[in-house]
Backbone as CSV, one residue per row, in Angstrom:
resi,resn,N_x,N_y,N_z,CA_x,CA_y,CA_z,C_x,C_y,C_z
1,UNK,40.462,89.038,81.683,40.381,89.993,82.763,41.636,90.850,82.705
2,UNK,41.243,92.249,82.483,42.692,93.172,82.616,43.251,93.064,83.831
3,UNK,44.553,93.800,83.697,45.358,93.836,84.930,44.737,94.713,86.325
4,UNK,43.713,95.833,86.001,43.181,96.285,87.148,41.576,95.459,87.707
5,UNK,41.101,94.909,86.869,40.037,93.725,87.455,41.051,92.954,88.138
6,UNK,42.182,92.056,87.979,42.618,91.333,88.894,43.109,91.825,90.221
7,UNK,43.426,93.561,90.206,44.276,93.828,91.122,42.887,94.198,91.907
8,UNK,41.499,94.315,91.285,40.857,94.700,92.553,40.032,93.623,93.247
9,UNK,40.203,92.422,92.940,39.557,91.010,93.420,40.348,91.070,94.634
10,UNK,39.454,90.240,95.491,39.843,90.029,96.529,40.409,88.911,96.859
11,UNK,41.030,88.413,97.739,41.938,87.330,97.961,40.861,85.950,97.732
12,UNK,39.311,85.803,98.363,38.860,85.531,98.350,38.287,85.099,97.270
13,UNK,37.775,85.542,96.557,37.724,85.383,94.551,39.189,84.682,94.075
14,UNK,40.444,85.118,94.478,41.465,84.440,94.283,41.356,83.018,94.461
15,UNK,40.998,82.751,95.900,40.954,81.037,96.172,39.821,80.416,95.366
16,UNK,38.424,81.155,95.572,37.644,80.280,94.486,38.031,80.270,93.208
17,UNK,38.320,80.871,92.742,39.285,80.705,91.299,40.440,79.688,91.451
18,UNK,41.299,79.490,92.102,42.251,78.728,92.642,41.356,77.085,92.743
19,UNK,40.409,77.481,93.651,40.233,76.096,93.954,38.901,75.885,92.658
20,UNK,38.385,76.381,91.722,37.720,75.729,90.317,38.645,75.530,89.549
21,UNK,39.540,76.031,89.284,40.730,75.299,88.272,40.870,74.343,88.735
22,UNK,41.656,73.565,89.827,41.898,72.466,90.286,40.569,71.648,90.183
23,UNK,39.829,71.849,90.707,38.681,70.789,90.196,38.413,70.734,88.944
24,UNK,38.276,71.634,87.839,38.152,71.709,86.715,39.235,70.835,85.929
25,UNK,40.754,70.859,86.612,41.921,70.125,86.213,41.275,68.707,86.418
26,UNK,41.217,68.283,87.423,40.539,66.629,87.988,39.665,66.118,86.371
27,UNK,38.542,67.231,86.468,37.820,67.006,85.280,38.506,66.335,83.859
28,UNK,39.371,67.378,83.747,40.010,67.599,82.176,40.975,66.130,82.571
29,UNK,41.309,65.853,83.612,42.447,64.826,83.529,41.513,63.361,83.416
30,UNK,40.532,62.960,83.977,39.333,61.744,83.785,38.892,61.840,82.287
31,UNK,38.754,63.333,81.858,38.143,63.015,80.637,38.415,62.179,79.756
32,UNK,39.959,62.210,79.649,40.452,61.633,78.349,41.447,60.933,79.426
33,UNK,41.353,59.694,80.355,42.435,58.922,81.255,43.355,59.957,81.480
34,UNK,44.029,60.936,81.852,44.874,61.615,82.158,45.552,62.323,81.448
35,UNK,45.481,62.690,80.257,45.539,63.287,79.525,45.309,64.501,78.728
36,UNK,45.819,65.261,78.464,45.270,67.043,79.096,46.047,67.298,77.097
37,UNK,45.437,67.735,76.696,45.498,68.489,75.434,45.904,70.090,75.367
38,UNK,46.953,70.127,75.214,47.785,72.001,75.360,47.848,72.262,74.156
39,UNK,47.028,73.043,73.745,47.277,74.291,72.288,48.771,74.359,71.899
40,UNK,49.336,74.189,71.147,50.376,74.531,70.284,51.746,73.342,71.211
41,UNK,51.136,72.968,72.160,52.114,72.138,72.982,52.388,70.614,72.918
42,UNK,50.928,70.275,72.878,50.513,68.752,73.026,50.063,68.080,73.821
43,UNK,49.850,66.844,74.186,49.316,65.804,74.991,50.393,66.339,76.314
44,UNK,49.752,66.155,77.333,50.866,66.126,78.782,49.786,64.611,79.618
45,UNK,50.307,63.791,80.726,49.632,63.565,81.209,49.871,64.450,82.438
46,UNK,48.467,64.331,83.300,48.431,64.605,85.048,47.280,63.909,84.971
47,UNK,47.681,62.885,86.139,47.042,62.046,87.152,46.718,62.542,88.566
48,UNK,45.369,62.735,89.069,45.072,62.711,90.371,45.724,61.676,91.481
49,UNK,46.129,61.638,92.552,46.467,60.088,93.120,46.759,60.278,94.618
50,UNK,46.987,59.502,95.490,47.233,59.172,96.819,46.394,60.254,97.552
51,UNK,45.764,61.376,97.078,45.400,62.256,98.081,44.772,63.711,97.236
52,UNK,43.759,63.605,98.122,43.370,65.213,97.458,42.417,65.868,98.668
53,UNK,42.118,66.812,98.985,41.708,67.572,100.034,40.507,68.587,99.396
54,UNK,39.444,69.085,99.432,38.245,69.266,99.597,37.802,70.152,100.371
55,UNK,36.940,70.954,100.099,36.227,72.192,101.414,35.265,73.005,100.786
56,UNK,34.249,73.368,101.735,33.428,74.225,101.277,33.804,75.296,102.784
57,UNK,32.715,76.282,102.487,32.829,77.415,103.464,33.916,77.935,103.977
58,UNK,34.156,78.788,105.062,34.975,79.660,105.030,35.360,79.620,106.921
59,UNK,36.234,80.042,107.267,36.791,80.206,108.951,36.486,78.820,109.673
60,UNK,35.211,79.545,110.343,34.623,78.460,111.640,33.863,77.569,110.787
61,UNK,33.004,78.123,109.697,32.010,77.360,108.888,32.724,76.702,107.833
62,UNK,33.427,76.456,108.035,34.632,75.390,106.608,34.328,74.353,107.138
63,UNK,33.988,73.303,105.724,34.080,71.619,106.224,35.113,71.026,104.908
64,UNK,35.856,70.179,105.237,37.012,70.156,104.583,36.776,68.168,104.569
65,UNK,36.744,67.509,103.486,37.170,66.160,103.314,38.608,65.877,102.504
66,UNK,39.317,65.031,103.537,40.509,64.589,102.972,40.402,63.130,102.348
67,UNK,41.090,62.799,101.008,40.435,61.045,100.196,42.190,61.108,100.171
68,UNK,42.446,59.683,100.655,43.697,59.628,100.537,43.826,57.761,100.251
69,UNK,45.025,57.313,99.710,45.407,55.879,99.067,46.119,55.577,97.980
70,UNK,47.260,54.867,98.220,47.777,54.776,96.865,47.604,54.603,95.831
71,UNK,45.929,53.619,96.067,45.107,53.360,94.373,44.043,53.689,94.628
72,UNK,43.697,55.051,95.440,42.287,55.399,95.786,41.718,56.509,94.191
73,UNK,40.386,55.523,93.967,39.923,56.270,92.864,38.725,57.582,93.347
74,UNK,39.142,57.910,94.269,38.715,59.136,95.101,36.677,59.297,94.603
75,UNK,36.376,58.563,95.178,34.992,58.303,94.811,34.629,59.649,95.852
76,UNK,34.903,59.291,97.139,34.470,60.547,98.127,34.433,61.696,97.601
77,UNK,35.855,61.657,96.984,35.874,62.828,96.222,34.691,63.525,95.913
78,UNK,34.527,63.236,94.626,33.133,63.038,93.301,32.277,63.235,94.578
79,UNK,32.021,62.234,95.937,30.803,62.386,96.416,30.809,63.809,96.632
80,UNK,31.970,64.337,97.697,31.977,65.776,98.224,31.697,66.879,97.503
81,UNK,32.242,66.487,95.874,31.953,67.321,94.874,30.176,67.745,94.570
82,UNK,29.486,66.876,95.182,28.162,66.727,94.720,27.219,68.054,96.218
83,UNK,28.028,67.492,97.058,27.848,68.681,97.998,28.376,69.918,98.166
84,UNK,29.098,69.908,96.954,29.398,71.632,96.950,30.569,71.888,97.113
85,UNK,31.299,70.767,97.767,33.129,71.034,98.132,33.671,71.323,96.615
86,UNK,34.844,72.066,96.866,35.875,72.242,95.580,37.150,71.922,96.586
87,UNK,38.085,71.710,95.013,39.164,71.631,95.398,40.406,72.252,96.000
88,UNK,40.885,71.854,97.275,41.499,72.875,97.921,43.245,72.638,97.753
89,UNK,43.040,71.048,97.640,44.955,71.083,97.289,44.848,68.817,96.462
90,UNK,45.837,69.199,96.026,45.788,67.873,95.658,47.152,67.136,95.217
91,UNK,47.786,65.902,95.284,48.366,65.181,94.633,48.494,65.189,93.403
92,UNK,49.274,65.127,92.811,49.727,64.784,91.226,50.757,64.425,90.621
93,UNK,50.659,63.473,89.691,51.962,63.272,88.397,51.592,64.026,87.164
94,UNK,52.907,64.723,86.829,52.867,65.163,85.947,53.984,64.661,84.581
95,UNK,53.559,64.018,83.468,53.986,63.771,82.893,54.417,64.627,81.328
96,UNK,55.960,64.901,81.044,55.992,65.646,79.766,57.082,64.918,79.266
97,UNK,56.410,64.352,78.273,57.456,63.551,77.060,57.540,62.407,77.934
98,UNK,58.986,62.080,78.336,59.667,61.083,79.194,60.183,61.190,81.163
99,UNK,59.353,63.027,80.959,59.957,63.274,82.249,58.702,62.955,83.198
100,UNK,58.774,62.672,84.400,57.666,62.812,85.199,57.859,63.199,86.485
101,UNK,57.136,64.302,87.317,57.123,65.064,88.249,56.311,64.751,89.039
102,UNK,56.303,64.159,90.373,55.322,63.950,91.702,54.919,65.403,92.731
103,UNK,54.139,66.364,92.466,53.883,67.235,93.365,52.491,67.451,93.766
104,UNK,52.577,68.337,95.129,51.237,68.381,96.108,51.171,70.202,95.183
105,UNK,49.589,70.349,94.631,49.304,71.694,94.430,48.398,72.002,95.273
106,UNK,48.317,73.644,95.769,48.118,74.063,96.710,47.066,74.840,95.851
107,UNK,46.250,74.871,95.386,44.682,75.955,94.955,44.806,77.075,95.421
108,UNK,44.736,77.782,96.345,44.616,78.701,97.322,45.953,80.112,96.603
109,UNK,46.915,79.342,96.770,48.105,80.443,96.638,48.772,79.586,95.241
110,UNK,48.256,79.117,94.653,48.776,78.209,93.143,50.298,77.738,93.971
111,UNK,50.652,76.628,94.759,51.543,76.842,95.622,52.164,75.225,95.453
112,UNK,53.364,74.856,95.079,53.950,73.790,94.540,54.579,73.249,96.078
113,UNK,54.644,71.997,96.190,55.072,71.626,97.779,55.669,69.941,97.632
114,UNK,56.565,69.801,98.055,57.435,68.222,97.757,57.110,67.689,96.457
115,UNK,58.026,68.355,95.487,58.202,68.199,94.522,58.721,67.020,94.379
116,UNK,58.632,65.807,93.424,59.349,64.481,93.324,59.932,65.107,91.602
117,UNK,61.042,65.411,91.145,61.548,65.284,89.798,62.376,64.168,89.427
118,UNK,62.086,64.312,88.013,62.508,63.072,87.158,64.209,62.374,87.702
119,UNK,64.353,61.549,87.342,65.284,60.852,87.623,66.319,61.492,86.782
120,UNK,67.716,61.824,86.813,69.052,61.908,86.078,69.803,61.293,86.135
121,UNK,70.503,60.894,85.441,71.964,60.502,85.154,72.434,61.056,85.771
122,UNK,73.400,60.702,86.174,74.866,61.345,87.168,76.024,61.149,86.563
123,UNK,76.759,61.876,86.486,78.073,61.642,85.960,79.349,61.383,86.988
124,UNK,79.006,61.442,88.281,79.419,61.400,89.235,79.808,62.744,89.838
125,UNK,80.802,62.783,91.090,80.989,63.800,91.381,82.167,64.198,91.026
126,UNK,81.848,65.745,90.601,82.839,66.241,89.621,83.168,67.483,90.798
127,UNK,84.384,68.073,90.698,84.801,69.217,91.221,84.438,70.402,90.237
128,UNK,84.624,69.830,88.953,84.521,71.334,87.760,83.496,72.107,87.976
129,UNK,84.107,73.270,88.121,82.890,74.136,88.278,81.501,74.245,87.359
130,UNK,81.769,74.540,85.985,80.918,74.520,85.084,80.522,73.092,84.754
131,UNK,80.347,71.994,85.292,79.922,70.908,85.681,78.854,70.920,86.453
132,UNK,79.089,71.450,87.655,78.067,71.422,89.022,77.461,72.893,88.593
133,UNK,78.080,73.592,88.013,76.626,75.228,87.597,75.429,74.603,86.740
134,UNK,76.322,73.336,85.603,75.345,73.034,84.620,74.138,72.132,85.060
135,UNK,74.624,71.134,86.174,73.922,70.401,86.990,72.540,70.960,87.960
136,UNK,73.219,72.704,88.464,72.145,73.474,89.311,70.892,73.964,88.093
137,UNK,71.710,74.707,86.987,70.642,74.629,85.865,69.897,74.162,84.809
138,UNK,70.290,72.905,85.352,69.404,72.066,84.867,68.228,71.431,85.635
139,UNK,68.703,71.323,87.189,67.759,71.494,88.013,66.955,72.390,88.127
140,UNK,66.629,73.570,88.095,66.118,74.870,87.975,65.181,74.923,87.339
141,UNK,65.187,74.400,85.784,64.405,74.213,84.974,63.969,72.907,85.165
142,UNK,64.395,71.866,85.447,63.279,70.589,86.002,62.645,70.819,87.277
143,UNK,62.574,72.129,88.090,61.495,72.530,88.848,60.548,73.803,87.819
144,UNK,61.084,74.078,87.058,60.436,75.188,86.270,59.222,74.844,85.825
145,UNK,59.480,73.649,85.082,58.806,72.938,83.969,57.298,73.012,84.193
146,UNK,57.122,71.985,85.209,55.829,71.498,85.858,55.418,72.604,86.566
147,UNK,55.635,73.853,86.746,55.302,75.053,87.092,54.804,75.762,85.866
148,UNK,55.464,76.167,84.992,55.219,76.701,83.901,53.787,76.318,82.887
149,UNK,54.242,74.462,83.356,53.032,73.842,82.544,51.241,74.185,83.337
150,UNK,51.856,74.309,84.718,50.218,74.607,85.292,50.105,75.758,84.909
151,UNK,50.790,76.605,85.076,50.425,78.367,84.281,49.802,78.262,82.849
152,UNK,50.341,77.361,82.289,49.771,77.097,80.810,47.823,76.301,81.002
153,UNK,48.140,75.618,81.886,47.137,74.929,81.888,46.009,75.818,82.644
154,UNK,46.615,76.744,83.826,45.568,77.990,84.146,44.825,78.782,83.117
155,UNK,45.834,78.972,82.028,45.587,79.929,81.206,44.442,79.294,80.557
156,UNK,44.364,78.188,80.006,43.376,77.065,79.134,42.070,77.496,79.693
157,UNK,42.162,77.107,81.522,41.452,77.634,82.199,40.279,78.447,82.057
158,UNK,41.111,79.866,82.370,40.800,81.439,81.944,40.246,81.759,80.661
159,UNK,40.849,81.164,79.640,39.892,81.407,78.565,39.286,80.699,78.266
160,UNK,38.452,79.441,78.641,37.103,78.641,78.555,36.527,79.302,79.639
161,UNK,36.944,79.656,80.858,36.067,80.131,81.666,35.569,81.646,81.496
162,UNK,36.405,82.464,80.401,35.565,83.661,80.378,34.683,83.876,78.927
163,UNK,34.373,82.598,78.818,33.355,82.670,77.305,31.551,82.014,77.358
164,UNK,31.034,82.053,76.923,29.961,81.788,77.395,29.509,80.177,77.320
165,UNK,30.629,79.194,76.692,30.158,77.817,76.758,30.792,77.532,77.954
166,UNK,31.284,78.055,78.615,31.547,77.564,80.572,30.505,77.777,80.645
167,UNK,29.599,78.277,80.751,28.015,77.708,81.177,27.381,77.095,80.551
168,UNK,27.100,76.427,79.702,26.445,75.805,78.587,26.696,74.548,78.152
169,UNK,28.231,74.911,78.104,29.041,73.305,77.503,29.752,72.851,78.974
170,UNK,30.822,73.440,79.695,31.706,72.821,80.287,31.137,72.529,82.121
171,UNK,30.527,73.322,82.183,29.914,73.187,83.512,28.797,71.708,83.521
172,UNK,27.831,71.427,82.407,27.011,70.413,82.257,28.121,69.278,82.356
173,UNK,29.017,69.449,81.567,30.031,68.048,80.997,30.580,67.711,82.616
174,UNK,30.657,68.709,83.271,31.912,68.780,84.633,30.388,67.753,85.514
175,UNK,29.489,68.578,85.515,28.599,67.957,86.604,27.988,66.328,86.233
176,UNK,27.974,65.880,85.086,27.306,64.708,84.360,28.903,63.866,84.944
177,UNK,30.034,64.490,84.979,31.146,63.529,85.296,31.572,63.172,86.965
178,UNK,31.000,64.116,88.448,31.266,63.937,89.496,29.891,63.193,89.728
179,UNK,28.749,63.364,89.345,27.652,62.790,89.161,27.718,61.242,88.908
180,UNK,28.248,60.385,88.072,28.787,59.280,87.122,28.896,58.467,88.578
């Protein structure tokens, strides 16, 4: 989609787009146990977990299911999925290499919210300046990361979804799996 098809969609097309990636993500992450395959990148995991949120319709006519648990295998989910709900925000780990990231994604506005990042070493507390700059940018980019990687993973998205086996191949595979 060029840059003036996107600029003339409406906010509305935005969220359903927003919220089929995220369900489409759920998909791609069950397929293979959590495990998501990136072109030129590699294996990442993301896990669904403790919570994911659900909705169909719109204002007054919105019905919204929340599946929440620390080892909930979100069956409701899958059920709601069967009635038409998509995904409106959800829980996740995101795993790259050795690092792993706990965040809530927001579908709607692609919108990152209590981020959990990887654990660091500390060297303690240092006064040196270029110590604590190197410390902020390195933080920076361990919020970057798991941002960057869903942009990557949108993109995966976008181009299976604008070819003609999103109807043929990936939509059958998606429905035979909330179905299951």
């Amino acid at each position: 989609m060029g840059e003036q098809g996107i600029m003339d969609m409406e906010k509305s097309d935005f969220i359903f787009l927003g919220r089929e990636f995220l369900t489409w993500l759920w998909f791609k992450s069950e397929e293979r146990n959590g495990s998501i395959l990136i072109e030129n990148i590699g294996d990442i995991e993301l896990l669904f977990f403790q919570r994911i949120v659900l909705e169909s319709g719109e204002g007054e006519y919105s019905e919204t299911v929340a599946c929440r648990g620390l080892h909930a295998d979100l069956k409701e989910g899958k059920a709601a999925l069967k009635m038409g709900k998509r995904l409106k925000e959800a829980r996740l780990k995101m795993s790259i290499g050795s690092d792993e990231w706990e965040f809530t994604f927001k579908a709607d506005d692609f919108d990152f919210q209590s981020m959990k990042m990887p654990a660091r070493q500390e060297s303690g507390e240092s006064d040196d300046e270029a110590e604590r700059e190197g410390r902020m940018l390195e933080r920076v980019y361990m919020i970057e990361k798991p941002m960057n990687m869903m942009e990557k993973l949108f993109a995966v998205f976008l181009k299976k979804r604008s070819t003609p086996l999103w109807s043929s191949e990936e939509l059958p595979r998606m429905e035979q799996w909330f179905t299951r």
